[in-house]
VEXLO-104245 format. One record per residue (C-alpha): residue number from 0; z, x, y. Coordinates in steps of 0.02 Angstrom, whole numbers. Layout:
BEGIN
{r NUM, {Z, X, Y}}
...
***
This chain:
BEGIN
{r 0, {8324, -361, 4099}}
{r 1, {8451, -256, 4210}}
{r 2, {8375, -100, 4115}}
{r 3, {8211, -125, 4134}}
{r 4, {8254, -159, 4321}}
{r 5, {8325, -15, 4342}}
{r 6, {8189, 98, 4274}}
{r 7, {8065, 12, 4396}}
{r 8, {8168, 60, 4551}}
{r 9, {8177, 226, 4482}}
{r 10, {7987, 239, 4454}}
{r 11, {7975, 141, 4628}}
{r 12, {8093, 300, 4717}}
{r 13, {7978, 426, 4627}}
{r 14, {7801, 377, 4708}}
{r 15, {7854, 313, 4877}}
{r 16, {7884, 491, 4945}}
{r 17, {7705, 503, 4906}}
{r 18, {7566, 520, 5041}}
{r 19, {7422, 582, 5114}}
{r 20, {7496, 760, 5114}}
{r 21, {7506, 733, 4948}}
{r 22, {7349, 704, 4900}}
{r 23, {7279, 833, 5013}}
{r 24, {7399, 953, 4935}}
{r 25, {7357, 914, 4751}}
{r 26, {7149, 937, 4811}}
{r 27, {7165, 1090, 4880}}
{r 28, {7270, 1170, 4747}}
{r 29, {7146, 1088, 4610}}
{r 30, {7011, 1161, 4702}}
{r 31, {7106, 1329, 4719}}
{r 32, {7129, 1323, 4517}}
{r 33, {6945, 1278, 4504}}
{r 34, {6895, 1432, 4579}}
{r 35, {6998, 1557, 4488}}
{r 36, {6974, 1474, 4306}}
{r 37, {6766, 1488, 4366}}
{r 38, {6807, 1662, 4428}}
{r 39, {6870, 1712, 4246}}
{r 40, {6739, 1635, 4145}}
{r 41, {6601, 1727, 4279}}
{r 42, {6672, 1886, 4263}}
{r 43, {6733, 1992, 4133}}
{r 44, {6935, 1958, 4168}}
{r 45, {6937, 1830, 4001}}
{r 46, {7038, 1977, 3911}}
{r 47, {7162, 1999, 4063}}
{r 48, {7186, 1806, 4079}}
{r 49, {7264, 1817, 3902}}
{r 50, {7377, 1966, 3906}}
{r 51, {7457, 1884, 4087}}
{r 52, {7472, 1727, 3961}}
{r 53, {7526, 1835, 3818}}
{r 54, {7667, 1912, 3930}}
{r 55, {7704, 1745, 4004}}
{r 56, {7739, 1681, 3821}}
{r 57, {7840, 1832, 3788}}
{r 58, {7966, 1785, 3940}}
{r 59, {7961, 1619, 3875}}
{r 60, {8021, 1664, 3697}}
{r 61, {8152, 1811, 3738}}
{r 62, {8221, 1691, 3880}}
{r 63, {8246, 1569, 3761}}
{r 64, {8310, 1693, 3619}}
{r 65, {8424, 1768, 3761}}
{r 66, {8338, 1921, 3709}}
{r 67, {8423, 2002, 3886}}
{r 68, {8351, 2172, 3859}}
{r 69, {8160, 2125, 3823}}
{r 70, {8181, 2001, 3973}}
{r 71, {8224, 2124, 4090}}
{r 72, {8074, 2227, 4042}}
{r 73, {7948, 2102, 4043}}
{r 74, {8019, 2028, 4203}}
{r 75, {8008, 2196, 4287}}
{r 76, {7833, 2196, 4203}}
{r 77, {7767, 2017, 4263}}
{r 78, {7829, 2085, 4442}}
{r 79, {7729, 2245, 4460}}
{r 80, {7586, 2159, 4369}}
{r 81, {7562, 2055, 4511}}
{r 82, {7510, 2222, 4635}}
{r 83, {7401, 2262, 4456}}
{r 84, {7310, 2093, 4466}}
{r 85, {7245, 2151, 4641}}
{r 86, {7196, 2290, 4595}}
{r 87, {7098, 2242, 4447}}
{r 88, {7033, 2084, 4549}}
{r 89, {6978, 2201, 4712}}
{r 90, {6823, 2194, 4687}}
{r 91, {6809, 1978, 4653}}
{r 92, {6919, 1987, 4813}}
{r 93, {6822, 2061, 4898}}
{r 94, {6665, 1978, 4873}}
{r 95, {6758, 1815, 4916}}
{r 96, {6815, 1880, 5070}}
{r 97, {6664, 1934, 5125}}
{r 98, {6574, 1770, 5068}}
{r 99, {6692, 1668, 5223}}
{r 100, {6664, 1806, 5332}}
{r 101, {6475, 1796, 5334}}
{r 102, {6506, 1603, 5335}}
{r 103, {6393, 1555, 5501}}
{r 104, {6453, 1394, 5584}}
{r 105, {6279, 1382, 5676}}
{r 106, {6181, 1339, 5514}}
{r 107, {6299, 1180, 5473}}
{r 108, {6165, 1066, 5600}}
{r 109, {6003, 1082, 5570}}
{r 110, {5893, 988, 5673}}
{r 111, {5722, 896, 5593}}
{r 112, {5589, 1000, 5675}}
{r 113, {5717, 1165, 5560}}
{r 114, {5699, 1013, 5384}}
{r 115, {5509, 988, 5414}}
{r 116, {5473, 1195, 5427}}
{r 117, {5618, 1214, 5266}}
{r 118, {5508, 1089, 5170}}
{r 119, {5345, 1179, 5235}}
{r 120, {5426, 1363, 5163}}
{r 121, {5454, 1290, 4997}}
{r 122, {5285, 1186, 4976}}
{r 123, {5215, 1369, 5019}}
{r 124, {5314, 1472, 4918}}
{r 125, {5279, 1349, 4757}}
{r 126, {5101, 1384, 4782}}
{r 127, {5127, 1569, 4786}}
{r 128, {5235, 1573, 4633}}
{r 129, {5112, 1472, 4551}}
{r 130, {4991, 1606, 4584}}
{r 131, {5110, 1757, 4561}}
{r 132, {5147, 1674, 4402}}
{r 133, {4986, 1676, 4311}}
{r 134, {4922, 1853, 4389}}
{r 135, {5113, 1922, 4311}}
{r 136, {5143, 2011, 4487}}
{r 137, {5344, 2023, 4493}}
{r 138, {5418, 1917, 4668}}
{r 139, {5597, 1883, 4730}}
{r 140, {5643, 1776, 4872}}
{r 141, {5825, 1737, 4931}}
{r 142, {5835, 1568, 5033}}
{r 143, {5985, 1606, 5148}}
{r 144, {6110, 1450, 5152}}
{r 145, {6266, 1470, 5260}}
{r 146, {6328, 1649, 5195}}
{r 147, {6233, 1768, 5303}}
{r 148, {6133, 1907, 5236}}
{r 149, {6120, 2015, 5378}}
{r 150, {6188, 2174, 5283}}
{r 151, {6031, 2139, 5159}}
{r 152, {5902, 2124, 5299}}
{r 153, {5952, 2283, 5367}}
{r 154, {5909, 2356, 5226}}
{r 155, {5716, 2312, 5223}}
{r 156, {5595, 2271, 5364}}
{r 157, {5656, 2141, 5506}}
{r 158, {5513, 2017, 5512}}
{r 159, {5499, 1833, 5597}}
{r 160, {5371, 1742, 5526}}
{r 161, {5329, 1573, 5459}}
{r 162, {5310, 1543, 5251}}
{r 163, {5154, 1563, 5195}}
{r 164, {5075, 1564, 5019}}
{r 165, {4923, 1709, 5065}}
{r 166, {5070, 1817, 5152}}
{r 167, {5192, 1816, 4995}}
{r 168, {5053, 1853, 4882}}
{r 169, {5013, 2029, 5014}}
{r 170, {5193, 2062, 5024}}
{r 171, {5207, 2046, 4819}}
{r 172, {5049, 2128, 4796}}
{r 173, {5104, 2285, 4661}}
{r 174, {5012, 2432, 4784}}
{r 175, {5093, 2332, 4941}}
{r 176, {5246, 2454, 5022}}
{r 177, {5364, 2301, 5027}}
{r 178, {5331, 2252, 4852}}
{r 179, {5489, 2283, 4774}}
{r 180, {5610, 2234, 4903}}
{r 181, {5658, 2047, 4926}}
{r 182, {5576, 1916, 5024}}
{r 183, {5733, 1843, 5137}}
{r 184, {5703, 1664, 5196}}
{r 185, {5818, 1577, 5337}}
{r 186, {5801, 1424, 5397}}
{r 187, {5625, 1400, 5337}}
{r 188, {5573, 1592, 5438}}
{r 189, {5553, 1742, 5331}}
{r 190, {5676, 1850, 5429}}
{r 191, {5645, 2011, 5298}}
{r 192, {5549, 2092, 5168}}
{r 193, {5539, 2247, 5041}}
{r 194, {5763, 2216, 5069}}
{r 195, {5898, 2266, 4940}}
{r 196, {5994, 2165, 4823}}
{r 197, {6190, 2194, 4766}}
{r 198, {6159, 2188, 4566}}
{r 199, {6271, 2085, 4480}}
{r 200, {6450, 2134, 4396}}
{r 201, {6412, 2025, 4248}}
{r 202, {6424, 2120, 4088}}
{r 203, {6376, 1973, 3979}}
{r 204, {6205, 1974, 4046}}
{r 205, {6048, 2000, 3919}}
{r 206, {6006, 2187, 3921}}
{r 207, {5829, 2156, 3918}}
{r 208, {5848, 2070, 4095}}
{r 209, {5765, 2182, 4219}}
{r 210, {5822, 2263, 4381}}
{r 211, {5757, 2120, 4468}}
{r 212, {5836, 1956, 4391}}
{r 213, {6009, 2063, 4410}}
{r 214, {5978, 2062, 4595}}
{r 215, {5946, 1909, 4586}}
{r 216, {6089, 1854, 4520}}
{r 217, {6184, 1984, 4601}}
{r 218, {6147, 1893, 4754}}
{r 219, {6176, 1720, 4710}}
{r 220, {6363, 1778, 4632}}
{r 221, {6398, 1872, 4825}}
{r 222, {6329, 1716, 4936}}
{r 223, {6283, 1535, 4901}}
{r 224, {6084, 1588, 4911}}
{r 225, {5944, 1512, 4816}}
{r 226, {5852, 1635, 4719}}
{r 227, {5672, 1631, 4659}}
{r 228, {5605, 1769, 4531}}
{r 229, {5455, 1800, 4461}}
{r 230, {5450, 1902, 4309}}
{r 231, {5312, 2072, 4288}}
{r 232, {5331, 2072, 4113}}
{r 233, {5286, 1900, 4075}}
{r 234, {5271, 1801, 4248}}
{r 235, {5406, 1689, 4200}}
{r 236, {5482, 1587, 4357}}
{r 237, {5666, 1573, 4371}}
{r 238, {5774, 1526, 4484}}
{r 239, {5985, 1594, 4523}}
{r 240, {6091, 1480, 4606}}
{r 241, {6313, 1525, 4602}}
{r 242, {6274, 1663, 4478}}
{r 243, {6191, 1546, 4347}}
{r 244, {6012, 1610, 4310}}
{r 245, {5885, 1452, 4257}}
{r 246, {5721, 1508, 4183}}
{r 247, {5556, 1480, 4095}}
{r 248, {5518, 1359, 4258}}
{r 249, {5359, 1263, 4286}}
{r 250, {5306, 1275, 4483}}
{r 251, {5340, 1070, 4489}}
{r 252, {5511, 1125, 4416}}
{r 253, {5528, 1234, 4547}}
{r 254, {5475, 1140, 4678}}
{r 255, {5616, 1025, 4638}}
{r 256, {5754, 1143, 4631}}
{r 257, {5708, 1212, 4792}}
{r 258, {5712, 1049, 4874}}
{r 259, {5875, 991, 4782}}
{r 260, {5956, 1139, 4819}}
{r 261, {5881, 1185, 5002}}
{r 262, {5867, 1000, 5085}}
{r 263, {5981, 865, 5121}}
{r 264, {5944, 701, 5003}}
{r 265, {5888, 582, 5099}}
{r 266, {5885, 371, 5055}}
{r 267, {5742, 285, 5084}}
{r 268, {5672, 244, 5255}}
{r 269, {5816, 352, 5286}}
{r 270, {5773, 510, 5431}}
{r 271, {5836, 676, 5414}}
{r 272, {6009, 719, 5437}}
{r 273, {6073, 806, 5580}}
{r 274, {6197, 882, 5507}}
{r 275, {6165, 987, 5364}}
{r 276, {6260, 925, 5214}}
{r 277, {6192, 1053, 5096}}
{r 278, {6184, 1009, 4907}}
{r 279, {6336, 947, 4839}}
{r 280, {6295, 988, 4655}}
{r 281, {6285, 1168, 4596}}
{r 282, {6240, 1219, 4432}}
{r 283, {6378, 1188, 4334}}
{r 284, {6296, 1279, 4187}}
{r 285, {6141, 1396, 4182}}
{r 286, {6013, 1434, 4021}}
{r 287, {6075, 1592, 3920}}
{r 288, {6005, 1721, 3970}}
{r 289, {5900, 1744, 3783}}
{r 290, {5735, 1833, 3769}}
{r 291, {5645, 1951, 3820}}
{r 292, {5637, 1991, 4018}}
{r 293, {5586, 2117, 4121}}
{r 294, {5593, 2159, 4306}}
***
């Protein structure tokens, strides 16, 4: 009895320290390993990931061994290969830097009168896909979330405009000069057309995706955006969202995603939100990129 007494205080000692720094400490480093495991599988760092493990196994084993000599070395190897990780990383870095720096505080409220013209853009731009879809005449339209995309809009043609389904089929139109820049959408307002699109970094993406599906997801790696594409070759609708390309869409498919993705979920006889939660699931996995696809 005295025993298992005793083992109960000690278990007792161990989680009474424990508090709401705690927890917020174990959250944010769970979310911190979240993002680097996604970073590896999104990129192509799945072969450096195992040689830092490798090496890490290696100290293990010659530690253990009191193999002093091979310890030193891959000590002294572990500790430069921390400035090499950087390096190789730069890039990823980078773009996550970047990604809080364009971060706009004024887009976390949206007001209703900002919802009802969001839900306006997409009914519109469902209509034109639909169209755009059946005629095969190529389209891409980034909805801007909270990740700005001035640098992209500076790259096209400034415009301020409301969504409408007879404008994106001009601006789409194969002989139009904005044609094969993208459509950029904020806050339900195309804000630029005919812009340019960082291509992704992916390597594991299908070769015989064209130019303009690896904008697309180019752009949706860089920012949070929502990406609609129309395909030339075969007028297939798809849609990126954190990298993740999801295709072969129907336009009530789309229409959905959009609205998942783009507006607050609301309960019923709820009203909208003043504050703009944003969508709190994310693809967690996307279709493989398989078949044929061209810009």
């Amino acid at each position: 009895m005295e025993g298992i007494l005793y083992v109960l205080q000690q278990f007792w000692s161990m989680i009474t320290p424990f508090g709401i720094s705690d927890v917020v400490d174990i959250a944010i480093m769970s979310l911190i390993i979240y993002k680097v495991i996604m970073l590896i599988l999104r990129t192509n760092s799945g072969a450096v990931a195992k040689g830092v493990l490798l090496l890490l196994a290696a100290f293990g084993i010659s530690s253990i061994f009191q193999l002093n000599t091979i310890s030193y070395l891959l000590l002294q190897a572990l500790d430069w290969g921390v400035i090499a990780l950087v390096v190789l990383f730069q890039p990823e870095i980078r773009r996550f830097l970047e990604k809080m720096g364009r971060t706009s505080l004024g887009t976390v409220f949206t007001s209703e009168e900002e919802r009802d013209e969001l839900d306006s853009a997409i009914t519109q731009t469902v209509e034109a896909y639909a169209s755009l879809s059946k005629s095969r005449t190529g389209a891409l339209m980034v909805f801007e979330r909270k990740n700005m995309l001035d640098d992209a809009i500076k790259t096209g043609t400034a415009l301020d405009c409301t969504v409408n389904a007879e404008l994106l089929k001009n601006i789409f139109w194969n002989k139009a000069p904005l044609h094969d820049g993208a459509v950029i959408v904020r806050g339900g307002r195309i804000v630029g057309a005919g812009c340019m699109l960082p291509m992704s970094g992916n390597v594991n993406l299908s070769r015989e995706l064209g130019m303009r599906h690896r904008a697309g997801i180019g752009a949706s790696e860089q920012t949070d955006a929502v990406v609609a594409i129309v395909s030339e070759e075969t007028g297939s609708i798809s849609v990126a969202v954190g990298g993740m390309l999801k295709r072969h869409l129907a336009p009530e498919t789309l229409e959905r995603l959009l609205r998942n993705e783009l507006l607050p979920e609301l309960g019923e006889g709820d009203t909208p939100s003043k504050f703009k939660l944003g969508s709190l699931l994310r693809f967690v996995k996307g279709d493989r990129q398989d078949g044929k696809e061209d810009s």
